[in-house]
C-alpha positions in Angstrom: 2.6 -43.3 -180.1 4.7 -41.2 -177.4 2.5 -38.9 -174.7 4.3 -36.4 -172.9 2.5 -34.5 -169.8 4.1 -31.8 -168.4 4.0 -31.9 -164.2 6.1 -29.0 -163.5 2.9 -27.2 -162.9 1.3 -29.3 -161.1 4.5 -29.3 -159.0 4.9 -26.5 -158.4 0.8 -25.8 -157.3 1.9 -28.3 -155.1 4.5 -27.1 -153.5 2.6 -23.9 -153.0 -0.3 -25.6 -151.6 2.2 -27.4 -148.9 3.8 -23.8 -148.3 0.7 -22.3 -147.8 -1.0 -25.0 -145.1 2.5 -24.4 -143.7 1.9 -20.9 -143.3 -1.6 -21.3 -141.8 -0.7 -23.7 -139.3 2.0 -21.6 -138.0 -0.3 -19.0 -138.0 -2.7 -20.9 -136.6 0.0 -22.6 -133.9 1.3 -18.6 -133.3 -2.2 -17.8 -132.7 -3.4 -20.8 -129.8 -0.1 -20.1 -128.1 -0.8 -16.0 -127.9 -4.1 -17.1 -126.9 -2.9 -19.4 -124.6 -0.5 -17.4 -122.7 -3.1 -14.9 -122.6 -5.4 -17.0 -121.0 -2.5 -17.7 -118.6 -1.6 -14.4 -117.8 -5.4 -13.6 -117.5 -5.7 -16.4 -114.7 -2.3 -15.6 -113.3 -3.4 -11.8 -113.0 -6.6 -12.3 -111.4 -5.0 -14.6 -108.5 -2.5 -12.0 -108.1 -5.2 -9.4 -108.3 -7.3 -11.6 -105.5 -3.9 -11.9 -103.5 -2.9 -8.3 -102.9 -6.7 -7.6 -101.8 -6.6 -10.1 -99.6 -2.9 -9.0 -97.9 -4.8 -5.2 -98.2 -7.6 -6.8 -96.0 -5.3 -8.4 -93.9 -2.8 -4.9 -93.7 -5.6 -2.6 -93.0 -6.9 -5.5 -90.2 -3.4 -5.8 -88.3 -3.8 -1.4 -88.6 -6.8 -2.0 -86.6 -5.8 -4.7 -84.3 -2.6 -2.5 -83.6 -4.6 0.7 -82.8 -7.1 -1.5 -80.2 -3.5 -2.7 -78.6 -2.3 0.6 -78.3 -5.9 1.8 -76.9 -5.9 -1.3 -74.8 -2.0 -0.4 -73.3 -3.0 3.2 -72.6 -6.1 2.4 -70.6 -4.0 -0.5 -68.6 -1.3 3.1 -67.9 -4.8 4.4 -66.6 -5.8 1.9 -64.7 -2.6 1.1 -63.3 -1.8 4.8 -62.3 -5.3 4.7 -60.7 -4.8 1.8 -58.4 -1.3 3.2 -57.6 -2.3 6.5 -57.0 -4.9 4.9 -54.7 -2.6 2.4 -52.7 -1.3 5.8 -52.1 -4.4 7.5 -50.6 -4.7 4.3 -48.4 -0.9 4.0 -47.2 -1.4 8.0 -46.5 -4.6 7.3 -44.9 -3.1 4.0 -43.0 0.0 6.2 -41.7 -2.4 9.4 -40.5 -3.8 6.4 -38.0 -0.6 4.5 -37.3 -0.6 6.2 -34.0 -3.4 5.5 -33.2 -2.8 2.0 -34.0 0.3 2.0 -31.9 -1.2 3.6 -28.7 -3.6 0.9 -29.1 -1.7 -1.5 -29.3 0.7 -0.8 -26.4 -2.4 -0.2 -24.4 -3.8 -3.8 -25.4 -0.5 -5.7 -24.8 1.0 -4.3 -21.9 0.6 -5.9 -18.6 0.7 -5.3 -14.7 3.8 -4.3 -13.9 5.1 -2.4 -17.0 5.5 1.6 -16.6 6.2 3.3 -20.2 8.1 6.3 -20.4 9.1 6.5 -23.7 8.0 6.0 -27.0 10.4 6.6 -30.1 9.1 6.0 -34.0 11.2 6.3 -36.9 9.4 5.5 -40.3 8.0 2.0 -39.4 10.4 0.8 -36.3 9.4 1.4 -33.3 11.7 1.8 -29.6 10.2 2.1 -26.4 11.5 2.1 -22.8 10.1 2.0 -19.2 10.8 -0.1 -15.8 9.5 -3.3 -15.3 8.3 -4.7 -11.8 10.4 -8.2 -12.5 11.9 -9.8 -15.9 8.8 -12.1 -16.3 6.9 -9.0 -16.8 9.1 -8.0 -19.6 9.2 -11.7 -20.8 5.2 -11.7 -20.7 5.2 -8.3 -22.5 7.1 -9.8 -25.4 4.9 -12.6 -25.5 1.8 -10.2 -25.8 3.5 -8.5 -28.6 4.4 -11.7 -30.5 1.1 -14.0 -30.0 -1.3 -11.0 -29.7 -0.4 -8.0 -32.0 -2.5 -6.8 -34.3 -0.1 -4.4 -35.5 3.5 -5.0 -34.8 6.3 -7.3 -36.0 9.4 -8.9 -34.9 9.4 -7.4 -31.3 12.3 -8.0 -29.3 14.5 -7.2 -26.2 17.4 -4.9 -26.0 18.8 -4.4 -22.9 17.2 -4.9 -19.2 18.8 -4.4 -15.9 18.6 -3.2 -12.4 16.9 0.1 -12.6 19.3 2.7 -11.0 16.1 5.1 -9.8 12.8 4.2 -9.5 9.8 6.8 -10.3 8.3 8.7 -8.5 5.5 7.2 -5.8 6.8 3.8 -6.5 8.8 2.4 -3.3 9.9 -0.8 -5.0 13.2 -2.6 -7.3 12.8 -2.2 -10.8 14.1 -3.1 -13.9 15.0 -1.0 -16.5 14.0 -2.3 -20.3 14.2 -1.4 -23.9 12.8 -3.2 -26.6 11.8 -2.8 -30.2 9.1 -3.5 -32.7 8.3 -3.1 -36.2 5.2 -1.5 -37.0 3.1 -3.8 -40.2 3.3 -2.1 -43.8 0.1 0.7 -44.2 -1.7 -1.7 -46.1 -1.9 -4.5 -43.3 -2.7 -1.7 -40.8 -5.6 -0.8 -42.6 -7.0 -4.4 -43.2 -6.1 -5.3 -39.5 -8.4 -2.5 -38.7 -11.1 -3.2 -40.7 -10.9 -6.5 -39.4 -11.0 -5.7 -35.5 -13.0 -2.9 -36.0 -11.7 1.2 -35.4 -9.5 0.7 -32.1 -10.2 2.8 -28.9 -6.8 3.7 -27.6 -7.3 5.0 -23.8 -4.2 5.8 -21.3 -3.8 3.0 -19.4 -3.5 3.7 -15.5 -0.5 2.6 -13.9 
């Protein structure tokens, strides 16, 4: 006795079975991957987000920090034109008394023997000229000048000889002398002065 079965439908329900979980699973694969790069680009997007905030922070910060230089550079102008413009009352103030410090000086330093009769200034170098009874009293005036001024610099000797007239009321040889001094910056004068106190210049009696 012969049985047929016919499979061809079985088959073919098979192969549609098969076709369909195929389907699915791409589906399903299409699916995890669109979720997956979602996720991604979720995570990507809020480090991004998190980045430019904090570059903002830092932009708006370096605004800041730039303004407080720039604030910070204007008042060192201020303060710089301040002290200038008072080194400038002092050095005025210094060279109203620079006379005063010279006259005081010369009166201080200048020995027996020494008659003045001139005094020359130009800007901080100072000439002066007189007869002397000998050349150790010019010597010793230098010395004075060097070891014992309060106000004057580099003094030295320009010329000296035999005086060709003596002054008048003096019945004696002289010598006739120039010399020349520089006279310390304004600043110095005024911290000399504070230092020795306000000097008393008086005419010294020959």
């Amino acid at each position: 006795m012969n049985i047929r079965v016919n499979l061809l439908p079985h088959r073919e329900h098979k192969r549609q079975r098969q076709k369909h979980t195929f389907f699915l699973m791409t589906g399903m694969s299409v699916i995890a991957g669109a979720a997956l790069v979602l996720l991604v680009w979720t995570v990507l997007e809020g480090y991004i987000s998190a980045q430019k905030g904090q570059n903002k922070l830092i932009e708006d910060e370096n605004r800041r920090l730039d303004a407080q230089i720039k604030e910070i550079a204007t008042l060192k102008q201020e303060i710089d034109g301040l002290r200038a413009r008072q080194k400038a009352v002092e050095d005025l103030q210094a060279d109203r008394n620079q006379p005063v410090f010279l006259l005081d000086e010369l009166t201080r330093q200048t020995p027996e023997g020494i008659y003045l009769r001139s005094i020359k200034q130009e800007d901080r170098k100072v000439t002066i000229a007189g007869w002397a009874a000998s050349n150790e009293r010019v010597s010793e005036f230098l010395r004075n000048l060097s070891n014992n001024g309060r106000y004057v610099q580099k003094p030295e000797l320009i010329e000296i000889k035999l005086a060709g007239q003596s002054p008048d009321g003096i019945q004696r040889r002289l010598f006739d002398f120039s010399m020349s001094f520089m006279m310390k910056p304004s600043s110095e004068l005024g911290t000399a002065s504070a230092t020795a106190g306000a000097p008393a210049a008086q005419p010294r009696k020959g």
